[in-house]
C-alpha positions, 0 to 999 in steps of 0.5 A: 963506735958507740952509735954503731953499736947502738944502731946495730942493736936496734936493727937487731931488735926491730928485725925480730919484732917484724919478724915475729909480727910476721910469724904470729899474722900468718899462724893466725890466717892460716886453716889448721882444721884436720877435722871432717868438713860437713855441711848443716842441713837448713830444712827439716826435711829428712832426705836432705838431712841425710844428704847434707850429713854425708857431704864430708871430706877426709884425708889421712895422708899427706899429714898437713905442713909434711915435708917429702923428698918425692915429687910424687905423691899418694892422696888417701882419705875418705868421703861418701861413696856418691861424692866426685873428689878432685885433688888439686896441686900447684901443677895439676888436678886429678879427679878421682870416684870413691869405692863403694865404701867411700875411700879414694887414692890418688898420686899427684905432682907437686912443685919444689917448695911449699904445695897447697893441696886441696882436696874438695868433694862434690856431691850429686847436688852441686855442693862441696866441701874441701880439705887444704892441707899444705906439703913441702917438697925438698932433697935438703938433708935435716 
């Protein structure tokens, strides 16, 4: 009876040291940068300054690691007006064109679960820049 119980503490102790260790590897992997991608211009030419400066992408909603009941949803954010942007789920893309002002919507699907959503922009020139942030659907009651 003794060694039992020593065995289930011991089980009990490495289940939580794995699981921790588990925890602590996937915070430290995963891209928690909320904050506007952009690009450093490499040449001191003005015209690709200005170009390279305006390579940006922002998203207000979703809120990164946001849980919703709805299978779809709204993509709002930010970018510069000549930019492409193309939202990407675990089941589709979109492509949407900004205003003038630079401002996009879009609805999307997502999958039950965890959904990587990434939203990336393109500028006329070819280069991108994106935003990940990470959406779970679910009906459960919290």
């Amino acid at each position: 009876m003794k060694e039992r119980f020593i065995i289930i503490i011991v089980a009990i102790i490495a289940g939580l040291f794995i699981t921790s260790a588990g925890f602590f590897i996937y915070q430290s992997t995963k891209k928690g940068n909320d904050s506007p991608l952009t690009k450093q211009a490499s040449s001191s030419n003005s015209s690709s300054d200005q170009q390279n400066s305006t390579l940006f992408v922002r998203v207000s909603t979703p809120v990164d690691e946001s849980i919703t009941a709805k299978r779809t949803i709204v993509v709002n954010g930010t970018t510069n007006p000549n930019n492409l942007i193309i939202i990407s789920s675990n089941l589709e893309d979109v492509e949407v064109k900004p205003t003038q002002e630079g401002a996009f919507t879009a609805s999307i699907d997502i999958d039950a679960g965890a959904n990587e959503l990434v939203t990336r922009a393109i500028a006329p020139n070819g280069e991108s820049v994106q935003d990940i942030k990470t959406i779970t659907y679910s009906t459960e009651e919290f």
